[in-house]
PyMOL commands that place a pseudoatom at each C-alpha (Angstrom):
pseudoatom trace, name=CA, resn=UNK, resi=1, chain=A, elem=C, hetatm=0, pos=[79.060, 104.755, 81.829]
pseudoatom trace, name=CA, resn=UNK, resi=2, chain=A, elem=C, hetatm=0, pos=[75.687, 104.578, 84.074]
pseudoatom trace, name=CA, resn=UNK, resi=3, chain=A, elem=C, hetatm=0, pos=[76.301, 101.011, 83.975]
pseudoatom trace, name=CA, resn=UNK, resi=4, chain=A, elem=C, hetatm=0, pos=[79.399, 101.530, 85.773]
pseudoatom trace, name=CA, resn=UNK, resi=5, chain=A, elem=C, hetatm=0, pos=[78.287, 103.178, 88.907]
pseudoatom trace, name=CA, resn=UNK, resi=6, chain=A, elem=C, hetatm=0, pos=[81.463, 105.549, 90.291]
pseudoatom trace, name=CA, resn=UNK, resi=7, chain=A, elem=C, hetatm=0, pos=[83.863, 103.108, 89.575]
pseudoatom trace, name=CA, resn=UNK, resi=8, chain=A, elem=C, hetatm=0, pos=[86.545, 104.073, 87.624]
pseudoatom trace, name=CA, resn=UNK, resi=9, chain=A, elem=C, hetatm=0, pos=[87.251, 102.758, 84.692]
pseudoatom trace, name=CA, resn=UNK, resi=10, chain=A, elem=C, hetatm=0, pos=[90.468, 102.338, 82.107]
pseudoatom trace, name=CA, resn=UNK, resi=11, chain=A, elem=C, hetatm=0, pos=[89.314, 101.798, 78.785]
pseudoatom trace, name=CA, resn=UNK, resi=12, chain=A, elem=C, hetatm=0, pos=[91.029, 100.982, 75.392]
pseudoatom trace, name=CA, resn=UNK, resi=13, chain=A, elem=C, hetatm=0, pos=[90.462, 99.486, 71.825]
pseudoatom trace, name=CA, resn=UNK, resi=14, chain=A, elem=C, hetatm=0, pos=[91.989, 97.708, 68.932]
pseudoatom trace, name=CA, resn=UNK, resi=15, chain=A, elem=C, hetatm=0, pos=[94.949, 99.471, 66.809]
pseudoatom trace, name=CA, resn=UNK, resi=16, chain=A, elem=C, hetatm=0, pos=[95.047, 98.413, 62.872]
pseudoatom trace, name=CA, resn=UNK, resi=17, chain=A, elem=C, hetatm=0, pos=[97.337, 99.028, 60.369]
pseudoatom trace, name=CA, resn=UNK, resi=18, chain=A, elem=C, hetatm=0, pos=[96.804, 102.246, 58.570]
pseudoatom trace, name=CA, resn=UNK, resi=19, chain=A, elem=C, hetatm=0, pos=[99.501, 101.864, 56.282]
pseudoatom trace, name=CA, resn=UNK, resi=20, chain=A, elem=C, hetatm=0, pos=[99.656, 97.955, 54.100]
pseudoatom trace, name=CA, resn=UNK, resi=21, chain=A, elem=C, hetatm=0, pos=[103.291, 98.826, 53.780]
pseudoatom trace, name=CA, resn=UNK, resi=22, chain=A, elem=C, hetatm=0, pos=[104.156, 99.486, 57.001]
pseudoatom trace, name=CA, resn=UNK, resi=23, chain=A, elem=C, hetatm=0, pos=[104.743, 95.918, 59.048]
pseudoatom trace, name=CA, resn=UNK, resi=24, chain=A, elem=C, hetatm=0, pos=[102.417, 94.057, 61.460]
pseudoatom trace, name=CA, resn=UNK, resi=25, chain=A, elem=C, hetatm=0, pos=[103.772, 95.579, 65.059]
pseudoatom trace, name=CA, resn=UNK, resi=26, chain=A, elem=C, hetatm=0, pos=[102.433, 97.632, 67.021]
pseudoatom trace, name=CA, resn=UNK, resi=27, chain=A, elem=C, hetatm=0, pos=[99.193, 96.400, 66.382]
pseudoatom trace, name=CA, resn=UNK, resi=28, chain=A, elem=C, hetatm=0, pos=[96.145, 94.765, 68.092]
pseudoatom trace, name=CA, resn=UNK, resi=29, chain=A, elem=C, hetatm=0, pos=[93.257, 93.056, 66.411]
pseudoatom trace, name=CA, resn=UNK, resi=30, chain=A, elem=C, hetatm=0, pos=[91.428, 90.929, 68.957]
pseudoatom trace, name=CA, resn=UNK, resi=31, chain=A, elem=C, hetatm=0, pos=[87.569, 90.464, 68.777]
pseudoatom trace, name=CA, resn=UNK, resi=32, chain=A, elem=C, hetatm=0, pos=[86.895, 89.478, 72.603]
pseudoatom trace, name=CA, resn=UNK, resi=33, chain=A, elem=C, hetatm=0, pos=[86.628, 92.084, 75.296]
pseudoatom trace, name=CA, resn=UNK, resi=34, chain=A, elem=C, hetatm=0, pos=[88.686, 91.902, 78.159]
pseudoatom trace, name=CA, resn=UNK, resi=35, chain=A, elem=C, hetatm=0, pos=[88.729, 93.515, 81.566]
pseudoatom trace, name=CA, resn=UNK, resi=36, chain=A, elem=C, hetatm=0, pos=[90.910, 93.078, 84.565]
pseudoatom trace, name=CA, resn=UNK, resi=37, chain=A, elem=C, hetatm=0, pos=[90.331, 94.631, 87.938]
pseudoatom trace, name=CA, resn=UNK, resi=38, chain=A, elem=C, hetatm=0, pos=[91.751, 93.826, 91.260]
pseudoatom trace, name=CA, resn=UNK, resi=39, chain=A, elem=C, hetatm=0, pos=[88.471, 94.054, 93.013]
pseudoatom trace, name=CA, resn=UNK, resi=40, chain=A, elem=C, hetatm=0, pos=[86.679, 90.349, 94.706]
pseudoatom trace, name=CA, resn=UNK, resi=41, chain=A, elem=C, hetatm=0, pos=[86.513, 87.883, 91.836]
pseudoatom trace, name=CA, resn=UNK, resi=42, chain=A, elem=C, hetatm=0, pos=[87.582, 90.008, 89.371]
pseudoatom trace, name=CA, resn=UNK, resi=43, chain=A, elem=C, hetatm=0, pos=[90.294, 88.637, 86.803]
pseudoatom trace, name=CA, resn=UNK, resi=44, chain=A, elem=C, hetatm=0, pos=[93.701, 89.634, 87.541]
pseudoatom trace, name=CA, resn=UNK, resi=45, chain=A, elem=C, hetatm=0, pos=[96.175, 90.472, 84.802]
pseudoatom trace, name=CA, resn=UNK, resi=46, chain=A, elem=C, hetatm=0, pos=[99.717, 88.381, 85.141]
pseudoatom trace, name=CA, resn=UNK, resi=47, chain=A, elem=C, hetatm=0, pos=[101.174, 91.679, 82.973]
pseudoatom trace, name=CA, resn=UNK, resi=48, chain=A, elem=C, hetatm=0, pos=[99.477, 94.418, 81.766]
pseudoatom trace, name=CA, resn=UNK, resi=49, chain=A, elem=C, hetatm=0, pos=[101.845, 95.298, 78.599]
pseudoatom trace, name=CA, resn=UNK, resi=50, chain=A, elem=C, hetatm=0, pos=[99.365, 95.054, 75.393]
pseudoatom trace, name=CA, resn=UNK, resi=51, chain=A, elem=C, hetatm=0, pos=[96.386, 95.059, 76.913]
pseudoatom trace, name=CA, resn=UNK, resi=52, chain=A, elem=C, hetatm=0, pos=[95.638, 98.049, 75.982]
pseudoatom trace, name=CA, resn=UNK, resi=53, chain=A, elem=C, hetatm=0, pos=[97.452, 100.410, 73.905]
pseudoatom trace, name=CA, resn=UNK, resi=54, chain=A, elem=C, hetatm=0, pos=[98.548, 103.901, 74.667]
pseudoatom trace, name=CA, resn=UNK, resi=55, chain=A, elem=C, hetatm=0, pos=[97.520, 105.084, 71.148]
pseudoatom trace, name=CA, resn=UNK, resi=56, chain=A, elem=C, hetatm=0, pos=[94.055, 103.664, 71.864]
pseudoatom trace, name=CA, resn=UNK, resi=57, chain=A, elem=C, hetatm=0, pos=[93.584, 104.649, 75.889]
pseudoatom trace, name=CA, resn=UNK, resi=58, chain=A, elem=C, hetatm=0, pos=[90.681, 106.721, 77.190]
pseudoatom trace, name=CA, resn=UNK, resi=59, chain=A, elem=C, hetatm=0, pos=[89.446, 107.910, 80.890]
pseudoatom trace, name=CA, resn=UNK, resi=60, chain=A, elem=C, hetatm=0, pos=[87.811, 110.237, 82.901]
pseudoatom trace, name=CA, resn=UNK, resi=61, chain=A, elem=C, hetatm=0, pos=[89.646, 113.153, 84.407]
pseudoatom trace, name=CA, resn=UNK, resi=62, chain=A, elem=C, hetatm=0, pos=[89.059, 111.045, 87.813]
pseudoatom trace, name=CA, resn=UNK, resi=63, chain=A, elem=C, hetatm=0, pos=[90.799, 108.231, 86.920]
pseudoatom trace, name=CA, resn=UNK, resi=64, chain=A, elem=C, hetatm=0, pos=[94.341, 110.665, 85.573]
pseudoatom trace, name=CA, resn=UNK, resi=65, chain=A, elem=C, hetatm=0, pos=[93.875, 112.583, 89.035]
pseudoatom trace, name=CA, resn=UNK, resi=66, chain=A, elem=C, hetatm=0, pos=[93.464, 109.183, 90.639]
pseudoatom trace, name=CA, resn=UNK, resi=67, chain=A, elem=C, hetatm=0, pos=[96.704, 107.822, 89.073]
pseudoatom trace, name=CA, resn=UNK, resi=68, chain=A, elem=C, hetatm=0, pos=[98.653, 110.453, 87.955]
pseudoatom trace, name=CA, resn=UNK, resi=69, chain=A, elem=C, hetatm=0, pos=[100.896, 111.571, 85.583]
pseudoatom trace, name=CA, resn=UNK, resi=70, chain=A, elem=C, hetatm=0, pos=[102.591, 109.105, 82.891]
pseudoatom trace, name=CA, resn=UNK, resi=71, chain=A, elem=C, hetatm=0, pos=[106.538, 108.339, 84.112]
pseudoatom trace, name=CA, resn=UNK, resi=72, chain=A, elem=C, hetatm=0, pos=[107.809, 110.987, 81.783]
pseudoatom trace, name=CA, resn=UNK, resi=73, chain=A, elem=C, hetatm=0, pos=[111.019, 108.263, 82.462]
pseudoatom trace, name=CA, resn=UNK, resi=74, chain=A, elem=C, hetatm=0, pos=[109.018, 106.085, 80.069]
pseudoatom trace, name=CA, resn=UNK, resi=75, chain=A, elem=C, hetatm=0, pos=[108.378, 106.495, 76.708]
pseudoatom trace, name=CA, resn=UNK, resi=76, chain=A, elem=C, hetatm=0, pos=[109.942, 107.671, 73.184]
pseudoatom trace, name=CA, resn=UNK, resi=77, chain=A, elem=C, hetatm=0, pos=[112.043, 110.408, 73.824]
pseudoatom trace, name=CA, resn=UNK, resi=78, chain=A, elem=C, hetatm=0, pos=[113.025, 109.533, 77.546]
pseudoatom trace, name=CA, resn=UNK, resi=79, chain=A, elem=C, hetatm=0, pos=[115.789, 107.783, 78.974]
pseudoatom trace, name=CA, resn=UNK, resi=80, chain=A, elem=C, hetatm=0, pos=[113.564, 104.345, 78.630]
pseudoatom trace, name=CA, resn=UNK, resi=81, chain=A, elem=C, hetatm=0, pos=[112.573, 104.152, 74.883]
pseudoatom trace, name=CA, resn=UNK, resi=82, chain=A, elem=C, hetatm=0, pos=[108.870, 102.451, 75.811]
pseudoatom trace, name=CA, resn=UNK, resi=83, chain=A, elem=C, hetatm=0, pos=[106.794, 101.295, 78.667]
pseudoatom trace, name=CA, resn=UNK, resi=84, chain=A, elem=C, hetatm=0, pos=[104.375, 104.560, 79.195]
pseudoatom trace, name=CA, resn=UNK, resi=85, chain=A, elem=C, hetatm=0, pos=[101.606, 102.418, 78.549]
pseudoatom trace, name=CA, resn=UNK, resi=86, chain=A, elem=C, hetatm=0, pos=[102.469, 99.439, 80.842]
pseudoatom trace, name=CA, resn=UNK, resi=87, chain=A, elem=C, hetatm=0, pos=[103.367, 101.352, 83.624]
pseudoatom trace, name=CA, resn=UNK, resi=88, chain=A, elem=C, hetatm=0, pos=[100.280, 103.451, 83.776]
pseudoatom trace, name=CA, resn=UNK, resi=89, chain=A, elem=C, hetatm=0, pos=[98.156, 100.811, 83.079]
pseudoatom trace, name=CA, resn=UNK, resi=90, chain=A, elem=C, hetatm=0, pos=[99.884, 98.974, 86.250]
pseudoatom trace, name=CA, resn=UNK, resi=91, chain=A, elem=C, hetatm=0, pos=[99.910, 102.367, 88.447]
pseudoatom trace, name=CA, resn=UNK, resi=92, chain=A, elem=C, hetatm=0, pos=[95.976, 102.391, 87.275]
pseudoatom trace, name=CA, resn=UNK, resi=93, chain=A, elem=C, hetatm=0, pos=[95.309, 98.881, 88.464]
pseudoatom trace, name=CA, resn=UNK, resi=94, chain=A, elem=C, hetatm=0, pos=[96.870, 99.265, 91.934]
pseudoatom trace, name=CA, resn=UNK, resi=95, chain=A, elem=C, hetatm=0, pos=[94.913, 102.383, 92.341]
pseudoatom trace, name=CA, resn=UNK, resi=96, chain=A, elem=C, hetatm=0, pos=[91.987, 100.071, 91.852]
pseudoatom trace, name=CA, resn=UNK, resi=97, chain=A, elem=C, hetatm=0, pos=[90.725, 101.119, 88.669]
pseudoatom trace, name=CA, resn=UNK, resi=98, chain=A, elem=C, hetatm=0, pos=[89.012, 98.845, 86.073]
pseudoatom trace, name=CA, resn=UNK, resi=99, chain=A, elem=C, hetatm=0, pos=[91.042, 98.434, 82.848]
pseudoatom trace, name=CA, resn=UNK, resi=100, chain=A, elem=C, hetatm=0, pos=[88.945, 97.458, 79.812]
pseudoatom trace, name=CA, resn=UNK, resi=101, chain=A, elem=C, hetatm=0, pos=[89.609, 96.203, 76.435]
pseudoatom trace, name=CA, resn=UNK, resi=102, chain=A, elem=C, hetatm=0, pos=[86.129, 97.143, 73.941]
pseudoatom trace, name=CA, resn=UNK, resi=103, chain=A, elem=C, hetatm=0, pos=[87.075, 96.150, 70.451]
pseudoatom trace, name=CA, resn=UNK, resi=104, chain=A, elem=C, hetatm=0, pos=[84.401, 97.904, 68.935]
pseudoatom trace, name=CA, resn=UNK, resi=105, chain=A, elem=C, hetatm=0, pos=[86.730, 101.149, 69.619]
pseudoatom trace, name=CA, resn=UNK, resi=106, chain=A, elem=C, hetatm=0, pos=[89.276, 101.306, 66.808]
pseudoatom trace, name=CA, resn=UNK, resi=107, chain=A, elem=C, hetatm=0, pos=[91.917, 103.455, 65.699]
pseudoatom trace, name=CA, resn=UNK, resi=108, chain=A, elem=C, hetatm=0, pos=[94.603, 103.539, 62.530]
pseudoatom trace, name=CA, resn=UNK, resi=109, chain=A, elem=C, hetatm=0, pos=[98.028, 103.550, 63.509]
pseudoatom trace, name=CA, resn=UNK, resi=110, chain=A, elem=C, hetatm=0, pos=[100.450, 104.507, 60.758]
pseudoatom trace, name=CA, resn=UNK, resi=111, chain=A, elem=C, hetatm=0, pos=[104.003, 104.327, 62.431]
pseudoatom trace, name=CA, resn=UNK, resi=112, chain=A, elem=C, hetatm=0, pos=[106.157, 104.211, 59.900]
pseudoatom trace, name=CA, resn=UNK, resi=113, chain=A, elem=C, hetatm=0, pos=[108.489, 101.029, 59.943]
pseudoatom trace, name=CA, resn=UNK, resi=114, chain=A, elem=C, hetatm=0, pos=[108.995, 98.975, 56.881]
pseudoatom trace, name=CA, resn=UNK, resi=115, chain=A, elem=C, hetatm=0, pos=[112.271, 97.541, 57.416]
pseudoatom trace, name=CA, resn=UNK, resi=116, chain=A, elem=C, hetatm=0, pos=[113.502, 94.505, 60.304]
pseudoatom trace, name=CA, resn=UNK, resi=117, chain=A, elem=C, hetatm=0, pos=[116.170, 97.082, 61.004]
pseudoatom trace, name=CA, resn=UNK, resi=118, chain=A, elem=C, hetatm=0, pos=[113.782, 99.487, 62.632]
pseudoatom trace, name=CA, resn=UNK, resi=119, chain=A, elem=C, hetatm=0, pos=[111.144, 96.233, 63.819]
pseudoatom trace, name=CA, resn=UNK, resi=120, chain=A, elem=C, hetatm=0, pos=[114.759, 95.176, 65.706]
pseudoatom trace, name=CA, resn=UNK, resi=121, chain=A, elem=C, hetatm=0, pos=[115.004, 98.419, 67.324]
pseudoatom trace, name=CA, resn=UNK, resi=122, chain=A, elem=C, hetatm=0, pos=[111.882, 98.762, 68.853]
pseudoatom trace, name=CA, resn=UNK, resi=123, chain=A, elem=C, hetatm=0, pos=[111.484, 95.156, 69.895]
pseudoatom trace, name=CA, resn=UNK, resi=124, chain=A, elem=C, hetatm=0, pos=[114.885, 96.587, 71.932]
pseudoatom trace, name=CA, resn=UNK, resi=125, chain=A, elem=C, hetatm=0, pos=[112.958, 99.482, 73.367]
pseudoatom trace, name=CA, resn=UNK, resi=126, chain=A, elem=C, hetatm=0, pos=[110.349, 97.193, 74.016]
pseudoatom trace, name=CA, resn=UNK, resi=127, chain=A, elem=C, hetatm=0, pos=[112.138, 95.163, 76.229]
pseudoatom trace, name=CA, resn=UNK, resi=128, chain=A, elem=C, hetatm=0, pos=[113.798, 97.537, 77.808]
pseudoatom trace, name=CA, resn=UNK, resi=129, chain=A, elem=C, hetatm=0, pos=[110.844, 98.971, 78.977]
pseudoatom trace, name=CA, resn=UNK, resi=130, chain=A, elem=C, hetatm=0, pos=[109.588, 95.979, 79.824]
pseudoatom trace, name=CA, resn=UNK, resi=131, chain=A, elem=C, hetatm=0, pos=[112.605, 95.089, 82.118]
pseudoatom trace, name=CA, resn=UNK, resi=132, chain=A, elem=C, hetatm=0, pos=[112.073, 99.279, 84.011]
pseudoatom trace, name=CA, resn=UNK, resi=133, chain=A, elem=C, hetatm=0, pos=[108.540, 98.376, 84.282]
pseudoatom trace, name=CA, resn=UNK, resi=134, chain=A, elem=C, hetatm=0, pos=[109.318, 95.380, 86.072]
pseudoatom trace, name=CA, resn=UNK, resi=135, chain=A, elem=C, hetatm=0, pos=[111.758, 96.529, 88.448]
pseudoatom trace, name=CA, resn=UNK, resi=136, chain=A, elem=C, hetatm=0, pos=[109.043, 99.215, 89.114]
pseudoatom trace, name=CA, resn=UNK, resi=137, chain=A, elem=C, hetatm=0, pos=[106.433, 97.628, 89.706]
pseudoatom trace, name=CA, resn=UNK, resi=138, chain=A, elem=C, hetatm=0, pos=[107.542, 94.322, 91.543]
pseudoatom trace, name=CA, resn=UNK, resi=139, chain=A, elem=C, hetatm=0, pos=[108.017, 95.959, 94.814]
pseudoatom trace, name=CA, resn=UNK, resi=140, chain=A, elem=C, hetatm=0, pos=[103.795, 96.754, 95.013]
pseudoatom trace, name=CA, resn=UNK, resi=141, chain=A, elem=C, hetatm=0, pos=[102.889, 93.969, 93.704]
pseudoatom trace, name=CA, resn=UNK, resi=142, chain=A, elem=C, hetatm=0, pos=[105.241, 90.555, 92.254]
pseudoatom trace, name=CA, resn=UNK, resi=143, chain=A, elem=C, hetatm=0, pos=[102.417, 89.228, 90.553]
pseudoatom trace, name=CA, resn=UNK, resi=144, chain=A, elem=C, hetatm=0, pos=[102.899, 91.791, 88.157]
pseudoatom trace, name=CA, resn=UNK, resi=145, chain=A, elem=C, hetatm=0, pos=[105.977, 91.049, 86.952]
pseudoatom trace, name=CA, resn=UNK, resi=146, chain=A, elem=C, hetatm=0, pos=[106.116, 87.244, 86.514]
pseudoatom trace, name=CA, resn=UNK, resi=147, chain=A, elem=C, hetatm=0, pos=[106.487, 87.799, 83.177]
pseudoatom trace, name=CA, resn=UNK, resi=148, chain=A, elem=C, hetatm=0, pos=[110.397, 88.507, 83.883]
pseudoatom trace, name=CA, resn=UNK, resi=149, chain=A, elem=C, hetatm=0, pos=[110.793, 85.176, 85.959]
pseudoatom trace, name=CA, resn=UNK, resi=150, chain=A, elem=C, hetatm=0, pos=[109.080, 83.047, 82.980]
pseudoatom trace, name=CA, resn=UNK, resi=151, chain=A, elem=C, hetatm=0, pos=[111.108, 84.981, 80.442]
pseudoatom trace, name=CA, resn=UNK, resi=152, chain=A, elem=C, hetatm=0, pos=[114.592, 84.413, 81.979]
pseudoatom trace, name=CA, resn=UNK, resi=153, chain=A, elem=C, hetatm=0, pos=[113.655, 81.112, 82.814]
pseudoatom trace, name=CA, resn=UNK, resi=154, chain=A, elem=C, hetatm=0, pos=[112.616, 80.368, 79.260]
pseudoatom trace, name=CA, resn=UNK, resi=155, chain=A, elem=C, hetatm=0, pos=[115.874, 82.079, 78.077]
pseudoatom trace, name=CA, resn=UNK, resi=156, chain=A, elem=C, hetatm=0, pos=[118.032, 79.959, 80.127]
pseudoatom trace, name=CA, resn=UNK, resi=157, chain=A, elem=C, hetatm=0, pos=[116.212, 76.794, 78.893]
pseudoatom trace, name=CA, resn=UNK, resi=158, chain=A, elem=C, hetatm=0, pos=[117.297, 78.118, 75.504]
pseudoatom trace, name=CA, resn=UNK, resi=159, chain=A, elem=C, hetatm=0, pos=[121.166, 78.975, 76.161]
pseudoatom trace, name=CA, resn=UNK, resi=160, chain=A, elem=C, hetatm=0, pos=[121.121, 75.366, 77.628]
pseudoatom trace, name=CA, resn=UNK, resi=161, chain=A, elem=C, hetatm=0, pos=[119.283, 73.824, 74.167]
pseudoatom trace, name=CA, resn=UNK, resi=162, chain=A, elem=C, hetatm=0, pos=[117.005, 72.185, 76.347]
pseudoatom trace, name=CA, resn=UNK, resi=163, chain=A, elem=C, hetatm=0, pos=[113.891, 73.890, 75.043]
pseudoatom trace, name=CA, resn=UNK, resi=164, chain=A, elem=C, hetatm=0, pos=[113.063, 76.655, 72.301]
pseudoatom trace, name=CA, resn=UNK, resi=165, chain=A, elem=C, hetatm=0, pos=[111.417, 79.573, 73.003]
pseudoatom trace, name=CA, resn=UNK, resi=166, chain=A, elem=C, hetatm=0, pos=[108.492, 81.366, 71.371]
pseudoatom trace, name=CA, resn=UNK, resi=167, chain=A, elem=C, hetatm=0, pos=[110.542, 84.019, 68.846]
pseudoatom trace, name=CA, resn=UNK, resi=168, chain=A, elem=C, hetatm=0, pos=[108.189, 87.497, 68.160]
pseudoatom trace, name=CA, resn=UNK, resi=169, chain=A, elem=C, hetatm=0, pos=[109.122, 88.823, 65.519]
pseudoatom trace, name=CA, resn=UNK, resi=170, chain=A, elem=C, hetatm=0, pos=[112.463, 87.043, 65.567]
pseudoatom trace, name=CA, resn=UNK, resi=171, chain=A, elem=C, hetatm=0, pos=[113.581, 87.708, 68.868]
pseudoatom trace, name=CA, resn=UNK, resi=172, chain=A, elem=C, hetatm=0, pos=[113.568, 85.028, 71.551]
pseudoatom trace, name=CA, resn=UNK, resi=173, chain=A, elem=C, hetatm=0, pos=[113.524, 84.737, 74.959]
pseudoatom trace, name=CA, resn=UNK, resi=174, chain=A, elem=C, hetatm=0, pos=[117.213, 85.189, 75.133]
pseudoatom trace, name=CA, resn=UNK, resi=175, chain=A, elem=C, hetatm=0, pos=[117.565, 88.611, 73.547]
pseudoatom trace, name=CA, resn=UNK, resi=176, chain=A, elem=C, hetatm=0, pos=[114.173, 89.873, 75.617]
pseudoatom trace, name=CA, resn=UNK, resi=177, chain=A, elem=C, hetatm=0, pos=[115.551, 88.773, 78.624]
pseudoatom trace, name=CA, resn=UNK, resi=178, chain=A, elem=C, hetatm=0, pos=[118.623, 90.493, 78.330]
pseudoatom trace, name=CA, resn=UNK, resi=179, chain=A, elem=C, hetatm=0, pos=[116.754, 94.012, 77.032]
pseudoatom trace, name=CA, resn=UNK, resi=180, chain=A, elem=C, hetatm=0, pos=[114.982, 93.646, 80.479]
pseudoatom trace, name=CA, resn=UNK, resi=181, chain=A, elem=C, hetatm=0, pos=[118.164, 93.224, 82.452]
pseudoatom trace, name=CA, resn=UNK, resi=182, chain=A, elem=C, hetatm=0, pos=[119.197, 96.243, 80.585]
pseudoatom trace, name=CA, resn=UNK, resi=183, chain=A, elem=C, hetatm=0, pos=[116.129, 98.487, 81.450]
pseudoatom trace, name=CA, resn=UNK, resi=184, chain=A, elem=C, hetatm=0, pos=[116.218, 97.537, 85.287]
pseudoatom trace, name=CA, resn=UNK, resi=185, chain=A, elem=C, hetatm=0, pos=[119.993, 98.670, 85.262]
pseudoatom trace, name=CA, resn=UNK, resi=186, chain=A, elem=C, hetatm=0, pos=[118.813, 101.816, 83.255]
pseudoatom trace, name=CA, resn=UNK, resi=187, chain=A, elem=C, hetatm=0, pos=[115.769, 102.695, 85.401]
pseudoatom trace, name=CA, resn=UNK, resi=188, chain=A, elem=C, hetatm=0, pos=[117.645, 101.494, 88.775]
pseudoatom trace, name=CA, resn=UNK, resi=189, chain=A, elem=C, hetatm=0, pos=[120.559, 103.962, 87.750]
pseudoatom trace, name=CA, resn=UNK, resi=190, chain=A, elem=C, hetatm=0, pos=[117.721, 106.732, 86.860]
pseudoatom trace, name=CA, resn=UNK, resi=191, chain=A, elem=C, hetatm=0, pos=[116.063, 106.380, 90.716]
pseudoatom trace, name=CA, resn=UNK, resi=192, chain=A, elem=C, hetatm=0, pos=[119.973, 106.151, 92.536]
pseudoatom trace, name=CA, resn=UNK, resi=193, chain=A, elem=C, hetatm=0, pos=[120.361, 109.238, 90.088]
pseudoatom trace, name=CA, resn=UNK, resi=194, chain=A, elem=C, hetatm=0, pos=[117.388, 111.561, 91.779]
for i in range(1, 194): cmd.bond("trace and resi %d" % i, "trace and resi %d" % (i + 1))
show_as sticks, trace
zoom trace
């Protein structure tokens, strides 16, 4: 955009349901725009993972050569089922690009699960993602990955029956917590392994 001089810019949109059948994941349906940058009183994001989807994700050829290549370690198919997204949206904020969330661009996503089975499975992948991306990206910069302090903490309170905690799709802190322990083993194990 003119309006955005030569900075570069991240952007991405909401993901609907294409499919009635198919059940509310995987989704994101949120009327306000949202941007996060790292630049002088800019807002910073505490974690980056659904701010904007990978289905939904457009840039200039400046901002990929800027950033890179997505973590082929991420992502279906790879050794760590999910987390593309997340990570490159990180990698794209320390590079100091602009990440942007315009509602008015929309997309259908028809994915295919209709049973908790499969919901289980990828809230698994998801948090094992979650738990690489983490590991990953707390070394350049913590702030990033608070997410994983708040989460075990909130676990804990829950093992302990002090306090419940906030169930998404019927997984709690507990179970997310321990899907991240199990990506940073997995993703740890996949850098010794290089």
């Amino acid at each position: 955009d003119a309006a955005d001089g030569d900075r570069l810019v991240l952007r991405g949109g909401r993901v609907l349901l294409g499919d009635p059948a198919e059940l509310a994941c995987t989704i994101k349906d949120v009327a306000t725009p949202e941007s996060y940058g790292s630049g002088p009183g800019e807002t910073r994001p505490m974690h980056l993972g659904g701010v904007v989807l990978g289905c939904n994700m457009t840039m200039r050829r400046a901002v990929a050569d800027r950033v890179g290549p997505f973590d082929e370690r991420f992502g279906a198919g790879a050794p760590l089922r999910s987390g593309e997204d997340t990570d490159y949206l990180a990698r794209a904020y320390l590079a100091g690009v602009r990440i942007d969330y315009v509602p008015d661009m929309a997309v259908l996503h028809f994915h295919g699960r209709r049973d908790p089975a499969s919901l289980r499975r990828l809230m698994d992948g998801y948090s094992e993602g979650n738990g690489a991306y983490f590991l990953k990206v707390a070394s350049r910069d913590w702030r990033l990955a608070r997410q994983f302090w708040w989460d075990g903490r909130d676990a804990a309170l829950e093992v302990l029956r002090i306090r419940r905690s906030f169930a998404e799709f019927g997984v709690g802190a507990p179970q997310r917590f321990a899907g991240y322990c199990r990506g940073a083993l997995r993703f740890l194990g996949l850098v010794l392994s290089r």
